[in-house]
C-alpha positions in Angstrom: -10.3 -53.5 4.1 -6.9 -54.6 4.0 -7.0 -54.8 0.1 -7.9 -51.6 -0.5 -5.5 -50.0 1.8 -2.5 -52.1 -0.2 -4.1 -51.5 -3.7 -4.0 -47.7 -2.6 -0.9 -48.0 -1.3 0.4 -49.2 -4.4 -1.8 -46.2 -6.5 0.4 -44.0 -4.5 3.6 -45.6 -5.3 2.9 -45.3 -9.0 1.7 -42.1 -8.4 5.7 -40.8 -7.2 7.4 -43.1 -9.5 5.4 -41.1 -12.3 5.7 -37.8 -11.3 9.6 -38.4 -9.8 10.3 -40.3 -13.6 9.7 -37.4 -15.1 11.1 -34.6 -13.8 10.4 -31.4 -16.3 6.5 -32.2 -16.8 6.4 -32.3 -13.0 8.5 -29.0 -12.2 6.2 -27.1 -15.5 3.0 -27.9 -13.2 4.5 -27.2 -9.9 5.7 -23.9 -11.5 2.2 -23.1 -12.1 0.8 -23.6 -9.1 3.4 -21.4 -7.6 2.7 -18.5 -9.8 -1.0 -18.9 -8.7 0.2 -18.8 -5.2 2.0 -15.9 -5.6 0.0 -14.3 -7.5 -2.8 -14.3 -4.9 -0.9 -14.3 -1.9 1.1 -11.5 -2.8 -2.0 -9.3 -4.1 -3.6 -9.9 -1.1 -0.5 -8.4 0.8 -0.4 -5.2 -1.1 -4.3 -4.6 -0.1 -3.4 -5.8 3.3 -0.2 -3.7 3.7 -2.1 -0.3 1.7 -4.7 -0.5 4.7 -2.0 -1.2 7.8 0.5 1.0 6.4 -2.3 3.3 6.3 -3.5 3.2 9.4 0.4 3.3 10.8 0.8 6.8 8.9 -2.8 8.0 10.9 -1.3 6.6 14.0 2.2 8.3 13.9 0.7 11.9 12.8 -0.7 11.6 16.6 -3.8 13.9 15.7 -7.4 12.7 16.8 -9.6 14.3 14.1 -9.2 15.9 10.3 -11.2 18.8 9.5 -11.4 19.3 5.5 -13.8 20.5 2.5 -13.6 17.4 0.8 -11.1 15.1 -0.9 -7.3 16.2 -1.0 -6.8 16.3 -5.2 -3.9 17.3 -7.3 -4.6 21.3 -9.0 -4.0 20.9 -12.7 -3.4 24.1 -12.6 -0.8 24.5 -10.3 0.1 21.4 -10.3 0.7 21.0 -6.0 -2.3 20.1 -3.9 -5.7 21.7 -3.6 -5.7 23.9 -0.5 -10.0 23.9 -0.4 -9.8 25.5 3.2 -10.0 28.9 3.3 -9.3 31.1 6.4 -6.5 28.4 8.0 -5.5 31.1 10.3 -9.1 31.9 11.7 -10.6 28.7 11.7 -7.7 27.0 13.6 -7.8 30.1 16.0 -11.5 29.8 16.5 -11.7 25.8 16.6 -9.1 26.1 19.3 -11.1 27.6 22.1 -13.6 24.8 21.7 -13.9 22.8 24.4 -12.2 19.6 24.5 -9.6 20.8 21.8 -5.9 21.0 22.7 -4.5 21.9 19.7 -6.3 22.4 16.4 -3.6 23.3 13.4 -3.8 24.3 10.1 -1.7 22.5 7.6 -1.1 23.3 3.9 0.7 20.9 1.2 2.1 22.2 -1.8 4.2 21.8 -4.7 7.8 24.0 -4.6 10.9 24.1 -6.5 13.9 23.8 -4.0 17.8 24.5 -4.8 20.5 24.4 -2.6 22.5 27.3 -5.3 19.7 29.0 -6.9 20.3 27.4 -10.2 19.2 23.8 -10.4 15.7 23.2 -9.2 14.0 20.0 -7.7 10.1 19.3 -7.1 9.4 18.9 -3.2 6.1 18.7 -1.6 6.5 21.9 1.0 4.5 21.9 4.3 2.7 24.7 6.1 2.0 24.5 9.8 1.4 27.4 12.0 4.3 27.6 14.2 4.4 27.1 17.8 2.0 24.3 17.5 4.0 21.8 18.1 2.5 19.8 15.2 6.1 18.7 13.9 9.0 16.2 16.1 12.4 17.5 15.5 15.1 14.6 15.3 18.2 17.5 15.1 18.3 21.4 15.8 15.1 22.9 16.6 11.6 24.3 15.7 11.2 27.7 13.8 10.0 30.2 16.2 6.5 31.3 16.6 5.9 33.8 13.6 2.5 34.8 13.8 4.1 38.3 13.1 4.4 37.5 9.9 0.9 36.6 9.9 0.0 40.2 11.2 -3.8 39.0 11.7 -3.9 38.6 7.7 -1.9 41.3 6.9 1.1 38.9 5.4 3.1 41.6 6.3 5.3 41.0 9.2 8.9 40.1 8.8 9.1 36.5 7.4 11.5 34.4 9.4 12.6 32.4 6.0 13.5 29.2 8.6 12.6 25.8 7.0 12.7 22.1 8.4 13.6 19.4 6.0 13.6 16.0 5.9 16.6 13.5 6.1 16.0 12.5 2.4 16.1 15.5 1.4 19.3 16.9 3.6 21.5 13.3 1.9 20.0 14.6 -1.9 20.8 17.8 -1.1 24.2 17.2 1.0 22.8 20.0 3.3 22.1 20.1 7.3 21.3 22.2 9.9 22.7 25.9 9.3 22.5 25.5 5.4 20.7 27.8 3.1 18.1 26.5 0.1 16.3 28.3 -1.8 12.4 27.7 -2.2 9.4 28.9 -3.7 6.2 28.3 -5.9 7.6 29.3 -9.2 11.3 29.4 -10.3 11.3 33.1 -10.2 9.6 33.3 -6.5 11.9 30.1 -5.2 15.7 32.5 -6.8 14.0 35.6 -4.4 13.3 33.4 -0.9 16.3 31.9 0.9 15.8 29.6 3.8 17.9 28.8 6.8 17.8 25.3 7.6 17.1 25.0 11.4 16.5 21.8 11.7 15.7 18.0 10.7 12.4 16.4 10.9 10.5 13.1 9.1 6.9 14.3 10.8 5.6 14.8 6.8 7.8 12.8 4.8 6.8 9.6 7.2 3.0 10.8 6.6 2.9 11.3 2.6 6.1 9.4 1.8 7.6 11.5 0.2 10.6 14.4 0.5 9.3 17.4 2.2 10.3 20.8 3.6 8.3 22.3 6.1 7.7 26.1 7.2 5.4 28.3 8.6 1.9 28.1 7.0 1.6 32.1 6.3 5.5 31.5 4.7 4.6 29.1 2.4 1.2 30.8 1.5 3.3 33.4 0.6 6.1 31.5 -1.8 3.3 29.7 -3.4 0.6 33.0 -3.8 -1.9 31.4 -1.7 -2.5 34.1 0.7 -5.1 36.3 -0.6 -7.4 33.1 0.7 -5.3 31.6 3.8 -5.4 28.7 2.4 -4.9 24.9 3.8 -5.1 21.5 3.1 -6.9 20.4 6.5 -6.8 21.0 10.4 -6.0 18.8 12.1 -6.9 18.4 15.9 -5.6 17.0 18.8 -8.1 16.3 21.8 -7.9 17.2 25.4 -6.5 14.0 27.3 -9.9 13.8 29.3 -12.0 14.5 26.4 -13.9 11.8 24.6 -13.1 12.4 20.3 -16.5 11.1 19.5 -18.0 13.8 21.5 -15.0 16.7 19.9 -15.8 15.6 16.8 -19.7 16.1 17.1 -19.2 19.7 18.6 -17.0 20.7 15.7 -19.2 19.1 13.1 -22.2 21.4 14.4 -20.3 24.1 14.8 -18.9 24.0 11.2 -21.4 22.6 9.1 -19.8 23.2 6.4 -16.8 21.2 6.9 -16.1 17.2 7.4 -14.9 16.6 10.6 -13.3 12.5 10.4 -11.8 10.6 12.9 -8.6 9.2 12.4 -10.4 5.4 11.1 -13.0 7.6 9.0 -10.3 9.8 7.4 -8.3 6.5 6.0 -11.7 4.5 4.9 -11.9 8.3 3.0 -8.8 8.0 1.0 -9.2 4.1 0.2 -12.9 4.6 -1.3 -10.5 7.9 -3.3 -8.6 4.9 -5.0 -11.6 2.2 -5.7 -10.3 2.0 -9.2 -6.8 0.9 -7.8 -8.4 -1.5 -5.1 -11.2 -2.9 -8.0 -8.2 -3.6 -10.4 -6.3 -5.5 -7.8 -9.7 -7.4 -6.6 -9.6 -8.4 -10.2 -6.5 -8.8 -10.9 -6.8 -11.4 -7.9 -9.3 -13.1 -9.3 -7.7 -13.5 -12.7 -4.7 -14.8 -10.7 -7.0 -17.3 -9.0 -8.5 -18.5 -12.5 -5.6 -18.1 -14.5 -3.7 -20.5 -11.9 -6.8 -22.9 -12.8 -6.6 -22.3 -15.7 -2.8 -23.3 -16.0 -3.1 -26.1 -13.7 -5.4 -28.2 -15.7 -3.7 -27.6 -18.9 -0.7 -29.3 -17.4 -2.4 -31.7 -15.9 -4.2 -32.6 -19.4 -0.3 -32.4 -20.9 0.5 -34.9 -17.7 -2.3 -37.1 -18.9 -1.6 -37.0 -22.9 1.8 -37.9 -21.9 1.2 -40.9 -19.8 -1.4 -42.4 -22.5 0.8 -45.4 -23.0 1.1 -46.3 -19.4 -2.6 -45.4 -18.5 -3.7 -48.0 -21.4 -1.1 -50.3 -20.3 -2.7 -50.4 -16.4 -6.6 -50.4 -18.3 -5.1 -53.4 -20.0 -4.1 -55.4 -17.1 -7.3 -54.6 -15.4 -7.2 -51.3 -13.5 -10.7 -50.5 -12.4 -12.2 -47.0 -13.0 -12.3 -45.7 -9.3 -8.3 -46.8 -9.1 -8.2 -44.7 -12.4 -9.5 -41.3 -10.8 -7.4 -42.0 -7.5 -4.1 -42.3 -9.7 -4.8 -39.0 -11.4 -6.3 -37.3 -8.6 -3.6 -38.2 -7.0 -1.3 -36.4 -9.3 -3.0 -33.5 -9.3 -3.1 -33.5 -5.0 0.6 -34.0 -4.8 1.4 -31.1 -7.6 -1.0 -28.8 -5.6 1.2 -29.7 -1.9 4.2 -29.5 -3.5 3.2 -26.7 -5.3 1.5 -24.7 -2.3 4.5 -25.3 -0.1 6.5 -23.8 -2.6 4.2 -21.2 -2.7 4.0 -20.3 0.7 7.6 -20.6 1.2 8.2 -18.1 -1.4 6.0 -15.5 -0.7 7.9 -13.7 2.8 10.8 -13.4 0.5 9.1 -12.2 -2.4 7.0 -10.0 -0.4 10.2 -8.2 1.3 12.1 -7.5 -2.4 8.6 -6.1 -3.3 9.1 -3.8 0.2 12.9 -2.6 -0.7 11.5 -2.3 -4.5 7.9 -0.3 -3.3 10.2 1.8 -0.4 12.7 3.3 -3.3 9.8 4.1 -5.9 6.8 5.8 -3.2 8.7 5.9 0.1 6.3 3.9 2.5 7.8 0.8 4.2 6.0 -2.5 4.4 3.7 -1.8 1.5 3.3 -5.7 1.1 2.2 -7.2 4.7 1.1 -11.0 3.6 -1.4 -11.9 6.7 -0.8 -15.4 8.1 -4.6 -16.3 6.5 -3.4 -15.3 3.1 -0.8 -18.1 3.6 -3.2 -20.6 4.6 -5.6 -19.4 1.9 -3.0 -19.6 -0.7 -1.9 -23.3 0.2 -5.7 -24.0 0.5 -5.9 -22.5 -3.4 -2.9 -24.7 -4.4 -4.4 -28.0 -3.2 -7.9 -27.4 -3.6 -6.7 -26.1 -7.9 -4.8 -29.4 -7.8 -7.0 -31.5 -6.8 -10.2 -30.3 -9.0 -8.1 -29.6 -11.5 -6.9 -33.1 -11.5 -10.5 -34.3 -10.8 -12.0 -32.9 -13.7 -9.3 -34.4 -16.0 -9.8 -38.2 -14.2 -13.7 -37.7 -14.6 -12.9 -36.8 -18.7 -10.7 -39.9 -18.6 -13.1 -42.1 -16.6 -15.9 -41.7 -19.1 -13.8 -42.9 -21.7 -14.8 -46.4 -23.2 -11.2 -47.5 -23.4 -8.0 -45.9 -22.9 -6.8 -46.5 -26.5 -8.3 -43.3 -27.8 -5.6 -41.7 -26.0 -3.1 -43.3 -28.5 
């Protein structure tokens, strides 16, 4: 017992004094195991951090249910979001007196140029709720007023009160605030002919899509973007009374408009992920091609570690190293790459993760895109040693079947 606690005693003290004795060879193969790590662990974060961030957006909107024909696409032809519900107005009207529904409210997304002189133009995504709802939170000045005149019962022909929220991104791009005029509109020509007061500041849709957004009355941007002959909207969305169970809501809406999807809040974002199973399948694979490319790596180095030490492998098969002894020396290697290696890993990844945040908020807007769960850390340090190890294993049992050690000369 005691003999072969000092003989591997002593394996692992060769073991150091090779890997410490040469330092590049062992930084190469640590390197790659950290790029596995990373690899994976990050990957897993961005599908992690799609789903939470996700469900965060769902949360904050604060609406129960989402009424819609379908899928939200982009219109080639227009080139803004396609409005499938038709009769916003009526339907929101009607599905209002329903019981258990507090508030059900149209809302329309669309492409508009916006210009704070009427001469350079911007892309913003505008936003159409029907006023009064209560469907936006200000954060400075106040609401538009309730302008259902301009609605006139679907006459579009009441006075339009040309008021607009926008977002904070938007009022520092712009340099504009509360009491500031922009000019906005479906088409150049429409956006020069419809100038908006600014009346007040609010993030309600910019935190939702992530993205710069105005907001006005529904019938108002219907009519900048030519959308009214169809009252068209993007969804309703409704709010439940506080003593009303959703499930049961949702089942009277869903019989009383068979013809729409009526989602909760956790059906409505498992909706939009199975819209982007291309994007999640690529990064299921491209985890997998992490996960074997990281192999992959790994016992190339580890075959490079071997080559190299061919002199003092002989040299110990020479002065009677057994074959097990052999395997636990190289093995050995390999476990101590993979710790060092994971550790590295894992140490990295919070850090990585959060330039990936700053990078992801700047280019789409969302915050904490990349949310690494505490599992994905063990899983990835689990990867590192478990890649070191067999990768290390499979190079010993090569070695081990070898007649002599001399053929690696």
């Amino acid at each position: 017992m005691f003999e072969r606690i000092r003989r591997f005693r002593a394996t692992l003290g060769i073991v150091f004094a090779e890997l410490s004795r040469n330092r590049l060879r062992t930084i190469l193969a640590v390197a790659g195991i950290v790029l596995a790590v990373l690899a994976t662990t990050l990957l897993v974060g961005v599908g992690a951090g799609v789903l939470e961030t996700g469900q965060e957006q769902f949360d904050a909107a604060d609406r129960d249910l989402w009424v819609s024909t379908g899928p939200v696409g982009v219109s080639a032809a227009s080139g803004g979001f396609e409005n499938t519900l038709y009769d916003a107005h009526v339907v929101g009207n009607e599905m209002n007196e329903i019981e258990g529904v507090r508030n059900a409210v149209p809302i329309g997304f669309q492409t508009v140029y916006i210009s704070d002189t009427g001469e350079e133009f911007s892309t913003i995504i505008g936003t159409g709720v029907t006023s009064g709802s209560g469907a936006v939170s200000i954060s400075e000045g106040e609401a538009f007023p309730n302008s259902a005149g301009h609605y006139n019962d679907g006459g579009y022909d009441g006075p339009m009160s040309h008021e607009v929220l926008i977002d904070a991104n938007t009022a520092e791009q712009f340099d504009i605030g509360v009491g500031d005029t922009v000019f906005i509109g479906g088409t150049l020509n429409t956006a020069r002919n419809n100038e908006f007061t600014v009346v007040g500041i609010s993030d309600t849709f910019s935190g939702f899509l992530g993205t710069p957004t105005v907001t006005m009355p529904l019938s108002e941007l219907q009519t900048v973007t030519g959308s009214t002959e169809t009252d068209a909207a993007t969804f309703v969305t409704v709010t439940v009374d506080a003593d009303a169970e959703t499930g049961v809501v949702q089942q009277r809406l869903q019989d009383e408009y068979p013809e729409f999807t009526v989602r909760d809040n956790q059906e409505q974002l498992e909706t939009v992920v199975q819209n982007q199973a291309l994007v999640l399948a690529g990064a299921a694979t491209l985890v997998v091609l992490a996960f074997i490319a990281g192999i992959a790596l790994t016992t190339n180095l580890l075959g490079l570690v071997v080559y190299q030490q061919r002199a003092t492998l002989a040299a110990l098969q020479a002065v009677g190293l057994s074959q097990s002894t052999l395997i636990t020396f190289i093995s050995g290697q390999g476990l101590a790459l993979g710790v060092v290696g994971g550790l590295v890993g894992v140490g990295l990844t919070l850090p990585a993760a959060a330039a990936l945040n700053r990078i992801g908020e700047r280019l789409v807007g969302f915050e904490g895109l990349v949310q690494v769960p505490n599992e994905a850390l063990i899983v990835g340090f689990a990867i590192a040693t478990g890649v070191g190890t067999l990768s290390a294993a499979l190079v010993a049992w090569r070695v081990s079947r070898l007649e002599t050690l001399e053929a690696l000369g």
